[in-house]
Each structure stands twice: as C-alpha cells, then as structure tokens.
C-alpha positions as protocol buffer text, in pm:
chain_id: "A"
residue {
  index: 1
  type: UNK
  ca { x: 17376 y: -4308 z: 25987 }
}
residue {
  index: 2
  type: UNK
  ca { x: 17017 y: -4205 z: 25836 }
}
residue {
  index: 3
  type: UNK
  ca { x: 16770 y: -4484 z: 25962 }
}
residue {
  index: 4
  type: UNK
  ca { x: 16473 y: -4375 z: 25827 }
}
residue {
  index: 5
  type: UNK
  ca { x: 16282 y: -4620 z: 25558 }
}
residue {
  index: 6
  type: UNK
  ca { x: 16204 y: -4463 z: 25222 }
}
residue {
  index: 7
  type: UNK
  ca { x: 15900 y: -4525 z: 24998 }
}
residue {
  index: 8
  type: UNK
  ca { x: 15914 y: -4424 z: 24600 }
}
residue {
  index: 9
  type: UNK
  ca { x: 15604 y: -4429 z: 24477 }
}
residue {
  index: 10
  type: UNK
  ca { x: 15558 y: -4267 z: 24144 }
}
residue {
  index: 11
  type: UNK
  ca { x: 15256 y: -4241 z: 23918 }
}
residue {
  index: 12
  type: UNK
  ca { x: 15317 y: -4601 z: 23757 }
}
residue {
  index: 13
  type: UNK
  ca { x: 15299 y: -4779 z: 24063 }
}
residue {
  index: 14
  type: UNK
  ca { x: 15477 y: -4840 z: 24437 }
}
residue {
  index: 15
  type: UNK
  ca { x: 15849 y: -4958 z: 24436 }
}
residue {
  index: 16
  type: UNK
  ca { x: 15972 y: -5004 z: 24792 }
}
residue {
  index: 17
  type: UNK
  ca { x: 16358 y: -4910 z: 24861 }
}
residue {
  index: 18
  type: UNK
  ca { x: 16662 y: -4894 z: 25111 }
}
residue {
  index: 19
  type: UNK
  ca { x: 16815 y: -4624 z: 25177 }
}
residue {
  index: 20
  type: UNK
  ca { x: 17171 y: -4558 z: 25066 }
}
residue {
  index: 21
  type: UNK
  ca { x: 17469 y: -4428 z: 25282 }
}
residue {
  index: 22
  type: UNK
  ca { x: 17360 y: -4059 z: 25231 }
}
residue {
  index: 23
  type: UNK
  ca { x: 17007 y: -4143 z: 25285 }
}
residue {
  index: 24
  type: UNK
  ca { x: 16886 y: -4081 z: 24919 }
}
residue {
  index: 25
  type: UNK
  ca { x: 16658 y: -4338 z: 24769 }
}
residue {
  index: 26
  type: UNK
  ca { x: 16889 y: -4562 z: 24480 }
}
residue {
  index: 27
  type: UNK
  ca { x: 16689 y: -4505 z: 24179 }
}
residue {
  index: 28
  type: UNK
  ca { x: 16454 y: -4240 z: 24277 }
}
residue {
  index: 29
  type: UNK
  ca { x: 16521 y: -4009 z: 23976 }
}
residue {
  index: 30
  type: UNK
  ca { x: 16411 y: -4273 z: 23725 }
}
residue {
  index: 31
  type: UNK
  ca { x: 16103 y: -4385 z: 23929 }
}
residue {
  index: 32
  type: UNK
  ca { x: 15936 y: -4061 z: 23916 }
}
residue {
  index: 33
  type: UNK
  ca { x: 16069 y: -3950 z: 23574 }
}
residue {
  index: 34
  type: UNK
  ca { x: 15761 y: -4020 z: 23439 }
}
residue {
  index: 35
  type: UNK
  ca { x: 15620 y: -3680 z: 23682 }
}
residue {
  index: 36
  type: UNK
  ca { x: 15657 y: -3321 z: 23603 }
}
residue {
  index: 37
  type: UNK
  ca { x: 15708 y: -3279 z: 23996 }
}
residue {
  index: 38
  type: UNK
  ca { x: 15843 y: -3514 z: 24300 }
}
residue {
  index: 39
  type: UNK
  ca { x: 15759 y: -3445 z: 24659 }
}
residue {
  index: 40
  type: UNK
  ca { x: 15957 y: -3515 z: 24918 }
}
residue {
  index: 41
  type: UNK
  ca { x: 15754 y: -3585 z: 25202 }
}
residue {
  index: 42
  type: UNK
  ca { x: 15963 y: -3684 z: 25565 }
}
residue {
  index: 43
  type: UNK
  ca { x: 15703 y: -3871 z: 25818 }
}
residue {
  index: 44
  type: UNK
  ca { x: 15644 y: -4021 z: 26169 }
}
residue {
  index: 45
  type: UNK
  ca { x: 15702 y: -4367 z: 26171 }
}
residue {
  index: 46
  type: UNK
  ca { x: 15354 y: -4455 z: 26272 }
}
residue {
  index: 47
  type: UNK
  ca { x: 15205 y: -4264 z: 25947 }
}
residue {
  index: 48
  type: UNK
  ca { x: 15378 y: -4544 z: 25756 }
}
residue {
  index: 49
  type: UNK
  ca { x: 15109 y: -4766 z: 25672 }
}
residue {
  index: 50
  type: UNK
  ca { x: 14893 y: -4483 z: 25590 }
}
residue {
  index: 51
  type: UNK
  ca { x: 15106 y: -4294 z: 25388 }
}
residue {
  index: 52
  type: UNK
  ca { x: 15136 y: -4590 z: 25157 }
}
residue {
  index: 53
  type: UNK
  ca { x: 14782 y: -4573 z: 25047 }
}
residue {
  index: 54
  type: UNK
  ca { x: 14824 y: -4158 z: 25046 }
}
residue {
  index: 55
  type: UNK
  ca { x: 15105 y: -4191 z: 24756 }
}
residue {
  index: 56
  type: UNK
  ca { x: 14904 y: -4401 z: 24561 }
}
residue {
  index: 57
  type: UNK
  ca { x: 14612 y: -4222 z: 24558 }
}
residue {
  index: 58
  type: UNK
  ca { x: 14713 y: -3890 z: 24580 }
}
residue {
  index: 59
  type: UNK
  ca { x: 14935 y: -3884 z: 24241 }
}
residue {
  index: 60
  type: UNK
  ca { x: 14565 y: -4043 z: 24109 }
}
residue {
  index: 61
  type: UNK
  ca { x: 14388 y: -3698 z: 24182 }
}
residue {
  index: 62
  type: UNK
  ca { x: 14675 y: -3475 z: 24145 }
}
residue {
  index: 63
  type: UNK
  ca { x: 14817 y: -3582 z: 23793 }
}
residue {
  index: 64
  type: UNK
  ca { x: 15225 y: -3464 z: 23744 }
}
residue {
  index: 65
  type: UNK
  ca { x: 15274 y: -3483 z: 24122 }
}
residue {
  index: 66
  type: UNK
  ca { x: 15436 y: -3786 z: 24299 }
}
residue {
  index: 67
  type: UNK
  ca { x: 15554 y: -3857 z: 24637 }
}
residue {
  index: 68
  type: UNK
  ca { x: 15840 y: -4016 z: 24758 }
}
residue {
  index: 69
  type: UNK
  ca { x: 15804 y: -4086 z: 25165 }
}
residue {
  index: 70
  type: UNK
  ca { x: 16095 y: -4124 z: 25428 }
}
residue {
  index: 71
  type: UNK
  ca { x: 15957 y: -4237 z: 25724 }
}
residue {
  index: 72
  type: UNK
  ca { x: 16155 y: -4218 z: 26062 }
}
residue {
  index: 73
  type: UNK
  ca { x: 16133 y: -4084 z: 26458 }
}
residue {
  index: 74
  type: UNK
  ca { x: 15977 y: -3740 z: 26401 }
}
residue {
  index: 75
  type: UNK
  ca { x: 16253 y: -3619 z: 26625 }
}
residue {
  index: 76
  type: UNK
  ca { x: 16503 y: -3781 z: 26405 }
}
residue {
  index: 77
  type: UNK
  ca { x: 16407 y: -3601 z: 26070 }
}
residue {
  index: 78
  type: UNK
  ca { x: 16346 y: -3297 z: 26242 }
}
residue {
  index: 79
  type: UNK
  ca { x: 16725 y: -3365 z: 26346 }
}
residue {
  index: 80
  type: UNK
  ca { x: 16804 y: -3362 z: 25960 }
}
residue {
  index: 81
  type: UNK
  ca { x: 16591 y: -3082 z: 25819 }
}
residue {
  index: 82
  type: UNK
  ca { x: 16800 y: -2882 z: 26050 }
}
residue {
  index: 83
  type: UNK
  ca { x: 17081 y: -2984 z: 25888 }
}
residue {
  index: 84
  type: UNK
  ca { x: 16977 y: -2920 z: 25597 }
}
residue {
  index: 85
  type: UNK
  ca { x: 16871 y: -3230 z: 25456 }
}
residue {
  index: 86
  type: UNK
  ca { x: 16597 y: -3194 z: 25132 }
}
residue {
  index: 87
  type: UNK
  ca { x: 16268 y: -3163 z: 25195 }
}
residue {
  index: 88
  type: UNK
  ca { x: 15908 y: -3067 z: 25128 }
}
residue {
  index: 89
  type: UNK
  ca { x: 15642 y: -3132 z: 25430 }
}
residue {
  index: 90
  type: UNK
  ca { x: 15744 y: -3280 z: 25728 }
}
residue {
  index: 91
  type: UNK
  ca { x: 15458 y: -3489 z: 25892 }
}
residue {
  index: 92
  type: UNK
  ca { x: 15512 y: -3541 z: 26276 }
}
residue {
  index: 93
  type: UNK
  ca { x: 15349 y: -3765 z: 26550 }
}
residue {
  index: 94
  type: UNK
  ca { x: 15379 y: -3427 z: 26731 }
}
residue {
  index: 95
  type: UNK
  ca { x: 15330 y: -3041 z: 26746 }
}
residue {
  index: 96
  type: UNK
  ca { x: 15625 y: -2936 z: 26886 }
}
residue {
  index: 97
  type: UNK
  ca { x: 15898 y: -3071 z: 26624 }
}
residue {
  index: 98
  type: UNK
  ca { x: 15686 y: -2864 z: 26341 }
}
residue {
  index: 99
  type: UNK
  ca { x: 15667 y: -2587 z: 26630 }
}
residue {
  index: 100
  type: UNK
  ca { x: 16048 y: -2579 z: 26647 }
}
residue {
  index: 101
  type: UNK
  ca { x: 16139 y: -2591 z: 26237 }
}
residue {
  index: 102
  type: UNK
  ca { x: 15907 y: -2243 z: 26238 }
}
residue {
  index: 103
  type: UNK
  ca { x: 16088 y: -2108 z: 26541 }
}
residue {
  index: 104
  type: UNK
  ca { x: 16404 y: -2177 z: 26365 }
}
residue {
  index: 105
  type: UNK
  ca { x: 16260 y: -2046 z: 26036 }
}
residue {
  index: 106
  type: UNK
  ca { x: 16280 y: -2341 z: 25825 }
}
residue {
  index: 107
  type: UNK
  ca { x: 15882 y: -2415 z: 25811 }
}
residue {
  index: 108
  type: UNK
  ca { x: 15577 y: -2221 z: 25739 }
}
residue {
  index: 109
  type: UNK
  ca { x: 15271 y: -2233 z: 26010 }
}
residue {
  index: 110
  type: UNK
  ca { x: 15223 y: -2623 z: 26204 }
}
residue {
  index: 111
  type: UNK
  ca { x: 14921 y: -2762 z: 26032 }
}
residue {
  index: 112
  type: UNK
  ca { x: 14718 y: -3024 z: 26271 }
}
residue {
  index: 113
  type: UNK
  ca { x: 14592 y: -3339 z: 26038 }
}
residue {
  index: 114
  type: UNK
  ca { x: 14576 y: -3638 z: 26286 }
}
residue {
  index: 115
  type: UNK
  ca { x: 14511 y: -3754 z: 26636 }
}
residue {
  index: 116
  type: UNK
  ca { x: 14598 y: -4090 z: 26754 }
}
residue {
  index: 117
  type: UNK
  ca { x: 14550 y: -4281 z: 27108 }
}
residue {
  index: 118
  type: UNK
  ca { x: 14798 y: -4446 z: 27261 }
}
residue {
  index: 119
  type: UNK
  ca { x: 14834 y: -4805 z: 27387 }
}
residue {
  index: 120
  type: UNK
  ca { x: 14970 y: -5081 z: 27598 }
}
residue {
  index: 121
  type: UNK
  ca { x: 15102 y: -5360 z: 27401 }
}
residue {
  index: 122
  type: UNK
  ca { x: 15220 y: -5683 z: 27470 }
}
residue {
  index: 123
  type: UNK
  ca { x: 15320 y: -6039 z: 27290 }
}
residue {
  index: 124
  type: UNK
  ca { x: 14951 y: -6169 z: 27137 }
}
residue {
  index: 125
  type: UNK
  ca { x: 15095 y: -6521 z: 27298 }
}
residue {
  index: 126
  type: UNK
  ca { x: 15166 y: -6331 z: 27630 }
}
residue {
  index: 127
  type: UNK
  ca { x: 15291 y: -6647 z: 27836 }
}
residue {
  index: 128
  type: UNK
  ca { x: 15024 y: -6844 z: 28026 }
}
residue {
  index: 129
  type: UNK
  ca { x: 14847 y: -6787 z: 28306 }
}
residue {
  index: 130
  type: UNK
  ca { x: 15141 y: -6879 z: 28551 }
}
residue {
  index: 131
  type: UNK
  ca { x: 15411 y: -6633 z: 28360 }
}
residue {
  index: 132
  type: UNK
  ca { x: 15486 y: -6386 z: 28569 }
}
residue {
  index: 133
  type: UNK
  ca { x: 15587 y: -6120 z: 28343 }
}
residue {
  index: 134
  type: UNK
  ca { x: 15262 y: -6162 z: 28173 }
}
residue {
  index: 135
  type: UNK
  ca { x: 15098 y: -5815 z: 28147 }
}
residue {
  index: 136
  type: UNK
  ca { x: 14692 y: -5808 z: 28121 }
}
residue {
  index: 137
  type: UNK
  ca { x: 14634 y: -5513 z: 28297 }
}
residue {
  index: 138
  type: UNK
  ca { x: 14769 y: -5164 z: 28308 }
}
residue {
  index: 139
  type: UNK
  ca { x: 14920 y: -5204 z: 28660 }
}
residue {
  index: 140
  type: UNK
  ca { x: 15122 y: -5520 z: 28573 }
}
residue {
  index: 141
  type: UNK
  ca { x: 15381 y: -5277 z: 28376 }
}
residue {
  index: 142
  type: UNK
  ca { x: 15556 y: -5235 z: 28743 }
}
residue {
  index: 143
  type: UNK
  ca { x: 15537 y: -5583 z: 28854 }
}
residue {
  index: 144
  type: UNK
  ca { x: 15920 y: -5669 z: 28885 }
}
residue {
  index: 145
  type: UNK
  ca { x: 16048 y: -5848 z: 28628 }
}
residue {
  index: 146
  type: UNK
  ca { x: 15855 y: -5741 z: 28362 }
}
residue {
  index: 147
  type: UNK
  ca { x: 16016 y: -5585 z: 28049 }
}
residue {
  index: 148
  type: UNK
  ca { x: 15901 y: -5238 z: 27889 }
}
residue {
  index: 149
  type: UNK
  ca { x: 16050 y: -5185 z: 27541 }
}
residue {
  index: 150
  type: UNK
  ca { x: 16019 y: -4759 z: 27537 }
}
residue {
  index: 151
  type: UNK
  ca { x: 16157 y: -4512 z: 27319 }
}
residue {
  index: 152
  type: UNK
  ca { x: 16438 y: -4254 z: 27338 }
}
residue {
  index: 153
  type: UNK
  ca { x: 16360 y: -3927 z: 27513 }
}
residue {
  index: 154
  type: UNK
  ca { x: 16334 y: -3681 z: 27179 }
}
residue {
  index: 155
  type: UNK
  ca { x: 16099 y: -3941 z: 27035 }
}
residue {
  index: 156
  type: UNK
  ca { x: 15701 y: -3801 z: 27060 }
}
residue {
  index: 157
  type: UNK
  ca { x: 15568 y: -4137 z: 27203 }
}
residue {
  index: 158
  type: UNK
  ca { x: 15811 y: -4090 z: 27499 }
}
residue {
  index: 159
  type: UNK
  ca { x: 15617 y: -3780 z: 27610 }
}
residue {
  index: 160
  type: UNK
  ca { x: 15286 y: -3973 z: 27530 }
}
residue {
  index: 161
  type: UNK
  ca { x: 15387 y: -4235 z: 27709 }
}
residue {
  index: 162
  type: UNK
  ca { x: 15475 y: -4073 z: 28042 }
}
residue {
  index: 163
  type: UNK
  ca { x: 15125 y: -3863 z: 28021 }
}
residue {
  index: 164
  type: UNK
  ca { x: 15018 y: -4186 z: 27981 }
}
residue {
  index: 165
  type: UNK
  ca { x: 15204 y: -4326 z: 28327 }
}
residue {
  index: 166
  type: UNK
  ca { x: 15108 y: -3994 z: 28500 }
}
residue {
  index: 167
  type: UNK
  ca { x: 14741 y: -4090 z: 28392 }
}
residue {
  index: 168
  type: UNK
  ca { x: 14770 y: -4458 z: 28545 }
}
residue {
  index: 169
  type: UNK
  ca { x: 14967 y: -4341 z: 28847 }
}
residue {
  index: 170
  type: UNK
  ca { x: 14611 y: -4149 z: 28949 }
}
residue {
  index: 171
  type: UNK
  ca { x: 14415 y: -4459 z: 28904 }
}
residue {
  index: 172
  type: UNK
  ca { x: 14224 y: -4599 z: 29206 }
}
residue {
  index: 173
  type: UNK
  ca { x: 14414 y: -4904 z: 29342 }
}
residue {
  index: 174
  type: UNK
  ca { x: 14785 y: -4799 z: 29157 }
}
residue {
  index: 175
  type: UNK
  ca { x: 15074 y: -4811 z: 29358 }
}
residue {
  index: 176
  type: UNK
  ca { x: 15186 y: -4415 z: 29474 }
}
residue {
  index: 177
  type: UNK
  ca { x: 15531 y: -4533 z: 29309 }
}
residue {
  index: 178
  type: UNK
  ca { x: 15392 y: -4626 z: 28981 }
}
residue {
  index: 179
  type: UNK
  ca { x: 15575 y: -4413 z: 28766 }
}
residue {
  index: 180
  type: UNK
  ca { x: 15937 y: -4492 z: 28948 }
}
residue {
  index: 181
  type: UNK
  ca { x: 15867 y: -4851 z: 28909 }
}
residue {
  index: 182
  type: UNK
  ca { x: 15757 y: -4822 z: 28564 }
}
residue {
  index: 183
  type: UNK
  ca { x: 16111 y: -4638 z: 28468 }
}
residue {
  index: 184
  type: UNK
  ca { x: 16282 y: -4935 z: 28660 }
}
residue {
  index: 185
  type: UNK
  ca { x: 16128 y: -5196 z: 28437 }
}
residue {
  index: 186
  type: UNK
  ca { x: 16200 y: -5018 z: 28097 }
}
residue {
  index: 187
  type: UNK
  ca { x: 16512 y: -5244 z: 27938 }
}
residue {
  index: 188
  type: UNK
  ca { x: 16578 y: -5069 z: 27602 }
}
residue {
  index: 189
  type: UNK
  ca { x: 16478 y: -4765 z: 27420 }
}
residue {
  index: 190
  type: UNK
  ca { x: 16436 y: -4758 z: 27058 }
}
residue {
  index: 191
  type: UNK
  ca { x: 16488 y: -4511 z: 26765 }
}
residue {
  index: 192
  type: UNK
  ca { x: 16080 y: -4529 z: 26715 }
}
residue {
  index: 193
  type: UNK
  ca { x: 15740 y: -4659 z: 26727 }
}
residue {
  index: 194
  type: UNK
  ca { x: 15832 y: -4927 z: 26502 }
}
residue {
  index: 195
  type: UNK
  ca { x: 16080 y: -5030 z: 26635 }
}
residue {
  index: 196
  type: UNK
  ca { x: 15919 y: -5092 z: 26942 }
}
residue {
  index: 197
  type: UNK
  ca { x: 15647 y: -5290 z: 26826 }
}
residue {
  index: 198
  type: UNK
  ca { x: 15871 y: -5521 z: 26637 }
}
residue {
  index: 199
  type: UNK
  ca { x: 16058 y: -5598 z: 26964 }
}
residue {
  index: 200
  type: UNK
  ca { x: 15759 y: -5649 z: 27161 }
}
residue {
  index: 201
  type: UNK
  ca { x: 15597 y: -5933 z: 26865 }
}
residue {
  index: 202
  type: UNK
  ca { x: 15981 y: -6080 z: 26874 }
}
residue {
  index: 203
  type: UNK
  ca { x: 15912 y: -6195 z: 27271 }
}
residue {
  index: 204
  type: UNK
  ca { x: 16214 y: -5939 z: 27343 }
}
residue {
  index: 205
  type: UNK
  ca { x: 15987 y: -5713 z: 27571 }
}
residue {
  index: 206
  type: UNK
  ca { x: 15724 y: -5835 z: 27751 }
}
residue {
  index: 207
  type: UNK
  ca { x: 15494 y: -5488 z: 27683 }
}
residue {
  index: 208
  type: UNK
  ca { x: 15520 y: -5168 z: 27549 }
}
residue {
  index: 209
  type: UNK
  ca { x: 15350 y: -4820 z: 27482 }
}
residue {
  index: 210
  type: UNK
  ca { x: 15270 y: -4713 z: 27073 }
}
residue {
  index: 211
  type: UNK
  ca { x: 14964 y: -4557 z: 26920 }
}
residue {
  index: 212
  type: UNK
  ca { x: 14739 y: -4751 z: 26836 }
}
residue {
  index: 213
  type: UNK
  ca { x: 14737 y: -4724 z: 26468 }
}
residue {
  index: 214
  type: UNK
  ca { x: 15061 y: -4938 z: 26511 }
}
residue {
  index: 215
  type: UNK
  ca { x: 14927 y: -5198 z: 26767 }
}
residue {
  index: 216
  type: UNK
  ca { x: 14643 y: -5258 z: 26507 }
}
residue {
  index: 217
  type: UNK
  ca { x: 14898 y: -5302 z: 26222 }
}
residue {
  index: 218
  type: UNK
  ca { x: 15099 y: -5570 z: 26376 }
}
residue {
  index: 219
  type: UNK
  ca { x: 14913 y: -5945 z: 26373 }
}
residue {
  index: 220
  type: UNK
  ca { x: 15190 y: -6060 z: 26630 }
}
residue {
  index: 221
  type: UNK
  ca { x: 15081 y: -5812 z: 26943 }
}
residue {
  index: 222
  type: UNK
  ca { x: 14729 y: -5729 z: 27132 }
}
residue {
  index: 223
  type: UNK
  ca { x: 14644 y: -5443 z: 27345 }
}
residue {
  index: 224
  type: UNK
  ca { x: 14565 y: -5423 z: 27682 }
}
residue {
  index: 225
  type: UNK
  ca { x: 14250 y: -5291 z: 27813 }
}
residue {
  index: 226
  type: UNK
  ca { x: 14280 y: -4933 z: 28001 }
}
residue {
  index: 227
  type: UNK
  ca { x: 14057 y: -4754 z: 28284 }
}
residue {
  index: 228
  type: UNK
  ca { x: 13829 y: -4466 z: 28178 }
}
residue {
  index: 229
  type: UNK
  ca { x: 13997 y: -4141 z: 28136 }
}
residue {
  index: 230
  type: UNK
  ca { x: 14344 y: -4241 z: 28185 }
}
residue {
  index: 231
  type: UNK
  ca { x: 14436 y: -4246 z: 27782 }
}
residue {
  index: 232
  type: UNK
  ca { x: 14580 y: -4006 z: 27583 }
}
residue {
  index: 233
  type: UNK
  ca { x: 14535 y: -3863 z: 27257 }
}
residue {
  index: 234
  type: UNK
  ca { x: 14830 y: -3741 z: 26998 }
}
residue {
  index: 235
  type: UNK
  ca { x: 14783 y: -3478 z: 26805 }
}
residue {
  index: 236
  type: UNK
  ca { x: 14964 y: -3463 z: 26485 }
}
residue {
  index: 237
  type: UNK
  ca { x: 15080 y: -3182 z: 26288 }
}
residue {
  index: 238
  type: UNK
  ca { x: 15294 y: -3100 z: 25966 }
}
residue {
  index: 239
  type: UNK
  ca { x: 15435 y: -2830 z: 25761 }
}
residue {
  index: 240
  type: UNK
  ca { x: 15532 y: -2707 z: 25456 }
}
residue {
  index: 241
  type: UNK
  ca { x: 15950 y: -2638 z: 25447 }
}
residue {
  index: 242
  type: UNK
  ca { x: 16066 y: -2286 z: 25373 }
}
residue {
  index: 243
  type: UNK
  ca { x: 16342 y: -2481 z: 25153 }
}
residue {
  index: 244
  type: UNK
  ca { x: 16069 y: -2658 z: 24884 }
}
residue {
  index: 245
  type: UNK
  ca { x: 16130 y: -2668 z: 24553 }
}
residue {
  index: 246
  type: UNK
  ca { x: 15780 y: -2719 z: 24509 }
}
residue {
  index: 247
  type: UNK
  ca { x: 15625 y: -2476 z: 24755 }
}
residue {
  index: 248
  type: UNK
  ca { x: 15267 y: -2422 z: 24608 }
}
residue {
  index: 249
  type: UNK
  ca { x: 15231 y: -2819 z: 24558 }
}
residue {
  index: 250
  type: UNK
  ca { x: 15368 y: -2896 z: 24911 }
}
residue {
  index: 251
  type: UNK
  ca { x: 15097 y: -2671 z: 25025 }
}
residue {
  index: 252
  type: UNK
  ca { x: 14837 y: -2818 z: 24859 }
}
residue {
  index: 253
  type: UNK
  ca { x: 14933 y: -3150 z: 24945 }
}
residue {
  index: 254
  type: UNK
  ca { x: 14907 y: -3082 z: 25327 }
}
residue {
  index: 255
  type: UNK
  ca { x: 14548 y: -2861 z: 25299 }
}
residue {
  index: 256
  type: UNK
  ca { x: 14436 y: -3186 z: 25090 }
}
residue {
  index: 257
  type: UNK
  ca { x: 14629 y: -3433 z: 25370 }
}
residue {
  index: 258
  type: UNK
  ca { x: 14429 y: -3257 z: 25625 }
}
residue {
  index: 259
  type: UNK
  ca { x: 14085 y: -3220 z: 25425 }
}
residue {
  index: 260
  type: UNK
  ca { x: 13836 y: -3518 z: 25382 }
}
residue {
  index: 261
  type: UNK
  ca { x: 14021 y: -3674 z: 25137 }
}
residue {
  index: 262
  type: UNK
  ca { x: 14347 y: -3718 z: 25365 }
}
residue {
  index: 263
  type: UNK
  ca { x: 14136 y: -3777 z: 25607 }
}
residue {
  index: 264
  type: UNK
  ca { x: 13897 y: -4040 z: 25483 }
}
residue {
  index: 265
  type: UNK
  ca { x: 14248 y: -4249 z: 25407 }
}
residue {
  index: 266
  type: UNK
  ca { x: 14384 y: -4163 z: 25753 }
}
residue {
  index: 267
  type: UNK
  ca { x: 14082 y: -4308 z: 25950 }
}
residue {
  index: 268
  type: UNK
  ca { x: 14088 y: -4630 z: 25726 }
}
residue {
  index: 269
  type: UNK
  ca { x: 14431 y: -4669 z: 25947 }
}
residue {
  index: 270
  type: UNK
  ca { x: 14251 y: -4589 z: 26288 }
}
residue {
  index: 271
  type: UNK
  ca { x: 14381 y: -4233 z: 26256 }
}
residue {
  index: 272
  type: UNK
  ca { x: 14115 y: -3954 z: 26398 }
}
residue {
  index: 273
  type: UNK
  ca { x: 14068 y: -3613 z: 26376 }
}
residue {
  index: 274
  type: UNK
  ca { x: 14327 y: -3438 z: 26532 }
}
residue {
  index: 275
  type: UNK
  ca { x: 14219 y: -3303 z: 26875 }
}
C-alpha cells in the first residue's frame, strides 16, 4: 500500500487530502482545474513543511502552473517511479535515489537544492533526573535500556544516521563499542523521518536521529546538544523525470526550487544551502 501523504494545492488556495487505494489524490482533477498545467511533484518527508509554503507561492509567480505534492521516504517513491508511477520532479533527502532514476534512465541530471543537519531527539518531557532512559547527551543513546526509534535501511536518514554514530564512536570519552551498542538499543524502524519523530513526541522511544528541520517542527521533542565536528550534513538533490508531461515547467520549477527564491523559502524551514 502507497503511504505517502499528498498535498493539492491549486491556484485558489491549499486543500489537504488522503490518499486513495491507488495512491491518487480524490478530487485532484477538480482542484487544479482552474490551471492550464498540474505538477506532480514526489518529496522527502522532511521537505513537507516547506513544500507547503513552496505550492503556495510558487503558483503566485508562475501563473497556470500548480503543484500537487506527495510526500513519502525518498527511498519509497523512488520505489514507485520505478514502477512507473506518474511523476514530474522527484525531491530527495539524498543524492543517490536521484543518482539511481538517471542510471536507470528515468531522470535527467541530480540537481543539489538543500542541505540539512542531522539530530538527536528525544521526548521535550524526557523523564526526570532519576529516569534512566533519559538521554541528555550523545553517549546516553547506548546506555541499556534506552529506546532508539530509527528508520529502515533504504531510508536516507539511516545512512545519516550511522555517519552520524561513526562520528560519535570517535569522540573522546565514547565507549570503543558505541556503534554495536547503539544497534542493540534501536526497537523499531519506521517508513520515515516522520514517522520517527511522531513516535519519539508519543513517549514510544526514548530518542531518535532526524534532520533537524523536523526536530524544529515538532513542539513535543528537543534536541540534544552534540560535540564539535561529530555532525553531519545532508545534501539534497532532485530531478526532473524523463516521463513529464510537463517537461519544460518541471525544469523550471527545480532551477527556481534551487535559486534564491526556493531557497529563501527553504531556509525559513532551517533548510541550508546544499553542501
């Protein structure tokens, strides 16, 4: 079953939907009837937020274009474009899922627009001072007990995340088995960032690893502090699909995504320049 969430946002306003069985947005045709042209844009969890603000104000500069946003795992939609599902930029918390749709042919050239940093986060209540799977500091992820909520292995904050461990594991005063231990502690893996994040503010995991964009949307979660020179930065990239109905628009959508305009919305949602 399709997971992702879908946005339809057409020039009148912002209507919010669920997907159907097949994935397609109920009612999508109508909203954007009032456009000459729809994009369909598939995006990283984490650009959520952002991407929000991007469909509203991009149809306002671009008149007769509208966007309508699915937003899942970057792995995930990759997963779909494959096979063959409709498309016309794919935006990804990575390089290498762009990377792989032009190896396959499907996408023109990976287009970097974003960096991101990731970040330890746990429950903003975080039990009291005599909780013992309270984390405040990096090195409390391997104290036993403790519960990481992760993500699955094709997701792009898994391989940020164990950079991220690597990083720690180096730190002066961090156990030689940091890494193992961290593994052992990990009690779920999720379908994305998201997903994550809403565990963690639930009190179902006791910490976990997102970018930060995402630990500073949620009120209910508060990062923990970490050493110099251990984090690490995201790069995002996206491309334009081979398959677009709209190929010169989806183009110019992702040279304006990744020009000041795109980019003076991204950094309102603690997005940077990509690295």
């Amino acid at each position: 079953m399709i997971r992702r969430r879908v946005l339809v946002l057409a020039m009148a306003g912002l209507v919010i939907l669920g997907c159907g069985a097949a994935g397609r947005p109920a009612g999508s045709a109508a909203s954007a009837g009032s456009s000459s042209l729809t994009l369909t844009i598939y995006a990283a969890a984490s650009l959520r937020a952002a991407l929000v603000r991007v469909a509203t104000d991009y149809p306002a500069s671009h008149p007769g274009t509208a966007l309508t946003v699915s937003t899942d795992s970057s792995a995930a939609l990759e997963a779909q474009i494959e096979q063959g599902a409709p498309a016309d930029v794919f935006l990804s918390a990575d390089a290498k899922n762009p990377q792989k749709l032009v190896a396959l042919g499907l996408a023109q050239e990976a287009v970097p627009f974003a960096g991101n940093v990731v970040a330890i986060i746990v429950p903003r209540s975080n039990g009291g001072s005599a909780d013992p799977a309270a984390v405040r500091r990096p090195i409390d992820l391997v104290r036993p007990g403790v519960k990481i909520v992760a993500a699955g292995d094709a997701v792009p904050i898994t391989t940020y995340a164990r950079q991220l461990v690597v990083n720690l594991a180096r730190q002066p005063g961090f156990p030689s088995g940091f890494a193992a231990a961290y593994d052992a502690n990990v009690v779920s893996r999720e379908d994305n960032v998201s997903a994550i994040v809403s565990k963690v503010a639930l009190g179902e995991g006791d910490a976990g690893i997102v970018y930060m964009t995402d630990a500073l949307s949620s009120a209910e979660v508060t990062t923990v502090d970490m050493p110099s020179g251990a984090n690490v930065v995201a790069t995002y990239a996206g491309a334009t699909l081979k398959d677009s109905r709209h190929p010169d628009a989806a183009r110019a959508f992702l040279t304006w995504l990744a020009g000041p305009g795109g980019q003076a919305i991204l950094r309102q949602f603690g997005f940077r320049a990509p690295p």
